[in-house]
Phi, psi and omega in degrees: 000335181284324180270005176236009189022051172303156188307144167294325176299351151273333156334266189331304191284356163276322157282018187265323199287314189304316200284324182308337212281308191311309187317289165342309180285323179298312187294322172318299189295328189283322169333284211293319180301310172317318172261359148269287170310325198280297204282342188260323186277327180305299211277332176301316212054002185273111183263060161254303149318320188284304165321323197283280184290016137289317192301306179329293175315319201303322166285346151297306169316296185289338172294302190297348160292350184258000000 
């Protein structure tokens, strides 16, 4: 769009429309990780695991918070 020297205000918004999409796919992946992996260490009973994919999520969060 830049190299076709689109209005800049079509610009913004496709890169607004990208990044929500990106947003989207994160909340997904963080979903799924809760509810297999996360949800498999719970169930394991091993808390050496369970602390390992806690600590995991907390850092997936946070990453995806920034």
């Amino acid at each position: 769009m830049v190299e076709a020297d689109r209005y800049c205000m079509d610009i913004l918004a496709q890169t607004a429309a990208i990044r929500s999409a990106v947003l989207g796919v994160e909340k997904l992946v963080l979903e799924n990780h809760a509810q297999h992996c996360v949800e498999a260490a719970i169930a394991s009973g091993d808390p050496e695991e369970q602390r390992a994919k806690f600590d995991e999520l907390i850092g997936l969060l946070q990453k995806a918070s920034k």
